[in-house]
C-alpha positions as CSV (number, residue, x, y, z in Angstrom):
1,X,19.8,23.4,-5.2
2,X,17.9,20.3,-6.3
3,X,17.1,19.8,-10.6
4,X,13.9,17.9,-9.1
5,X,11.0,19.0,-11.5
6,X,7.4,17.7,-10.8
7,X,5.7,16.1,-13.9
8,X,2.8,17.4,-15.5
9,X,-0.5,16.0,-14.4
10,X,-1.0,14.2,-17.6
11,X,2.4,13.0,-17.6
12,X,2.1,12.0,-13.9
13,X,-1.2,10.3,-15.4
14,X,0.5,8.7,-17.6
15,X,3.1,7.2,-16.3
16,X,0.8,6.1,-13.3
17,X,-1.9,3.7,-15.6
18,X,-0.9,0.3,-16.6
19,X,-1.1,-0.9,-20.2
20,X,-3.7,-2.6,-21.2
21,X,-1.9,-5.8,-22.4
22,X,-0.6,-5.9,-18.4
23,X,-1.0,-9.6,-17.2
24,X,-1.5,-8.7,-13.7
25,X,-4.4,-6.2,-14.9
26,X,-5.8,-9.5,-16.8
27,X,-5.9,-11.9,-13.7
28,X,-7.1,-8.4,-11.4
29,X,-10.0,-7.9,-13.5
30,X,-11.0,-11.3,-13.9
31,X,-11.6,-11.8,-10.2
32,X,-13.1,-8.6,-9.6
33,X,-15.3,-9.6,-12.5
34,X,-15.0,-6.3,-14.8
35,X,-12.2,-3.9,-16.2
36,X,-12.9,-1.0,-14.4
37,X,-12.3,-2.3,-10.7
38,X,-10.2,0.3,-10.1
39,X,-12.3,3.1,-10.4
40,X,-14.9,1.3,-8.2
41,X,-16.1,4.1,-6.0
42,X,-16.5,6.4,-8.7
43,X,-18.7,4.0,-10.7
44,X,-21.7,1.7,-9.6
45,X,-20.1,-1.5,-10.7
46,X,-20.3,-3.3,-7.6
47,X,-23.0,-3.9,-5.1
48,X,-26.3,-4.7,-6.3
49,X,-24.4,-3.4,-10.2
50,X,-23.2,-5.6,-12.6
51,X,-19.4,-6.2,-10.5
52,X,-18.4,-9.4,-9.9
53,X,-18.5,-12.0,-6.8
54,X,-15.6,-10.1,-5.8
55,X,-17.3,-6.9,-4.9
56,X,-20.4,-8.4,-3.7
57,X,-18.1,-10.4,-0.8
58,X,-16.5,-7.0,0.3
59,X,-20.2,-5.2,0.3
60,X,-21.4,-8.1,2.8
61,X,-17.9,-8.0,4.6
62,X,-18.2,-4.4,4.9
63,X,-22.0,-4.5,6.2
64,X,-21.0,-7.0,8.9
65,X,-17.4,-5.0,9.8
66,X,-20.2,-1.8,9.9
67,X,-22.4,-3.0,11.7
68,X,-19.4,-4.4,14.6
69,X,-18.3,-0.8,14.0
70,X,-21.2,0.6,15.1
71,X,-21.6,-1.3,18.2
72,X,-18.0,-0.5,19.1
73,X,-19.2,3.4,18.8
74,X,-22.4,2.7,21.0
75,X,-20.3,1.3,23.4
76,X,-17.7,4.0,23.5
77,X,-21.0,6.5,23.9
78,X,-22.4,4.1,26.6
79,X,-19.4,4.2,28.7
80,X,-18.8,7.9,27.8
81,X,-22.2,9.3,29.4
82,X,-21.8,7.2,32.2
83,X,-18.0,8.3,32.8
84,X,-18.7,11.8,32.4
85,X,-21.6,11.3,35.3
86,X,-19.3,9.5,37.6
87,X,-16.5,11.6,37.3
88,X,-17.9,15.2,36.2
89,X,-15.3,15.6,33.0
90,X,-16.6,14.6,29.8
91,X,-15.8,11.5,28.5
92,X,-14.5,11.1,32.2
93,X,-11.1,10.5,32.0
94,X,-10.7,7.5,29.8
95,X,-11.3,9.1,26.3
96,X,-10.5,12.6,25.4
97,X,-13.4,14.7,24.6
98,X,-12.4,15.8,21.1
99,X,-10.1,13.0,19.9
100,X,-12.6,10.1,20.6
101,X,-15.7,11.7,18.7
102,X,-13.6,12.3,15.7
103,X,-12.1,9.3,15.5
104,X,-15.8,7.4,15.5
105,X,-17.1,9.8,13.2
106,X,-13.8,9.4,10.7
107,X,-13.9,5.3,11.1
108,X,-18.3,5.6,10.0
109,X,-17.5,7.5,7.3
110,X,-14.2,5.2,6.1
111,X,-16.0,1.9,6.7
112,X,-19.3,2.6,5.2
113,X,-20.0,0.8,2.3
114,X,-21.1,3.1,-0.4
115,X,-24.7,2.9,-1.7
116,X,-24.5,1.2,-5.6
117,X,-20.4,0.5,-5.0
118,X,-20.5,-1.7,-2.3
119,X,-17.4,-1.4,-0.8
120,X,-15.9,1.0,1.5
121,X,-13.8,4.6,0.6
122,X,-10.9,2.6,2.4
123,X,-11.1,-0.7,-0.1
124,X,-11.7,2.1,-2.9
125,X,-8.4,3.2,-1.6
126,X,-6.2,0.7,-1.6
127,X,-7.8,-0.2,-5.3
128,X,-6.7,2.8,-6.7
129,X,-3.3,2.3,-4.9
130,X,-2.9,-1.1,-6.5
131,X,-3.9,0.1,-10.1
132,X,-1.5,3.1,-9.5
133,X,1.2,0.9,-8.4
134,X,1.0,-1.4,-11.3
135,X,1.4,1.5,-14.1
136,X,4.4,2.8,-11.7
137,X,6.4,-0.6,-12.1
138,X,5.1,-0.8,-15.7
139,X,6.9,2.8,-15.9
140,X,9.8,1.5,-14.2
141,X,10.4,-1.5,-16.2
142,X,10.1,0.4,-19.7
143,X,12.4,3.1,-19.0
144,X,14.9,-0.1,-17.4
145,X,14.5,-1.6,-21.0
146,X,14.8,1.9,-22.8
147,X,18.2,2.7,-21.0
148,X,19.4,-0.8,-21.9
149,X,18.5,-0.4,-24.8
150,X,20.1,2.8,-25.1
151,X,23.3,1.5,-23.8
152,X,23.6,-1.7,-25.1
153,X,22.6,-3.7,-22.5
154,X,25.4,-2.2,-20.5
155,X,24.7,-1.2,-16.9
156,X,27.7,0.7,-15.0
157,X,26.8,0.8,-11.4
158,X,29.9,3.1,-9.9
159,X,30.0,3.3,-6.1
160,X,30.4,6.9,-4.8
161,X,34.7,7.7,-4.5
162,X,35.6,5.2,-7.0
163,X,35.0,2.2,-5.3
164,X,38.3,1.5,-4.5
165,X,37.6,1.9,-0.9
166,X,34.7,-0.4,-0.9
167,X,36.9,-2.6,-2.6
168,X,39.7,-3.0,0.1
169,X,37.0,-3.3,2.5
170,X,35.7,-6.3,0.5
171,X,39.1,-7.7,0.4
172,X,39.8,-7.0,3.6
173,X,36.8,-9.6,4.7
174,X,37.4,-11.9,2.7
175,X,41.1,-12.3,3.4
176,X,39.8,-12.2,7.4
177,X,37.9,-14.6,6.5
178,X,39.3,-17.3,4.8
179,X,42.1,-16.6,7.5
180,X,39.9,-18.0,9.7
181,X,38.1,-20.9,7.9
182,X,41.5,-22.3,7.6
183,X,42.8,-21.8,11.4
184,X,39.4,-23.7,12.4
185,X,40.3,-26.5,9.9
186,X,43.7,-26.5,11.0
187,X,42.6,-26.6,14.8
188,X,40.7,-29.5,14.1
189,X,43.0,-31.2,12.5
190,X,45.0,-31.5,15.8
């Protein structure tokens, strides 16, 4: 059995949000042009809002990937009715008649931009991820220090059965190889 206990949601919470002095939150919020980038789908800070040039380049992006998006899907529908009059099956053979819908309607809904964000659920997405990822590795790095700390700036890093066999392996190499670094030199020699 596994001692693997989930954190609470606070401290999950917690250990996920970066500190505010974090320089890479700093130079993250001065190109998005406002602290809260993060949380940008869940606020109206970008768009038409009061977000930075950041946000109002991924609203136009996001119109003009929309707008290819929804072409692709006419198409798609396009050659769909026609297929499924030549051939009798719908969809016709080419696209499956549950999968292809789904997927159109999933990609719409993903790539839209949102009305008074800007940008799409998927950009909102990888925000959060980024924000999340920077309080993880600020997480990391303080209970790092703490254990240091703790120990004295002694790290023991013990490979599993000792070592002792990684370490004849290791020796083992390195005799091999010097073994032949100097039958090479020796062979050139002649």
């Amino acid at each position: 059995m596994s001692n693997f206990v989930l954190p609470s949601q606070a401290a999950a919470q917690q250990m996920l949000t970066p500190v505010s002095t974090d320089q890479s939150v700093g130079i993250l919020n001065q190109l998005f042009g406002t602290p809260d980038w993060h949380a940008a789908y869940f606020q109206s800070i970008g768009g038409s809002g009061s977000g930075g040039l950041f946000f109002h380049l991924l609203s136009d992006f996001d119109l003009v990937v929309f707008a290819g998006l929804a072409l692709l899907v006419v198409w798609t529908a396009g050659v769909s009715v026609v297929s499924t009059a030549h051939e009798g099956k719908a969809f016709g053979q080419r696209y499956h008649s549950l999968w292809t819908p789904l997927r159109s309607a999933l990609a719409m809904v993903l790539l839209a931009p949102i009305p008074g964000v800007g940008i799409s659920m998927i950009q909102g997405a990888v925000l959060l991820m980024v924000w999340f990822s920077i309080g993880g590795a600020n997480y990391l790095a303080s209970a790092a220090t703490s254990y240091m700390v703790k120990h004295g700036g002694e790290i023991n890093a013990t490979a599993p059965g000792g070592g002792t066999q990684l370490a004849k392996e290791i020796l083992q190499s390195n005799i091999a190889t010097q073994y032949l670094v100097n039958f090479e030199a020796q062979a050139g020699q002649k």
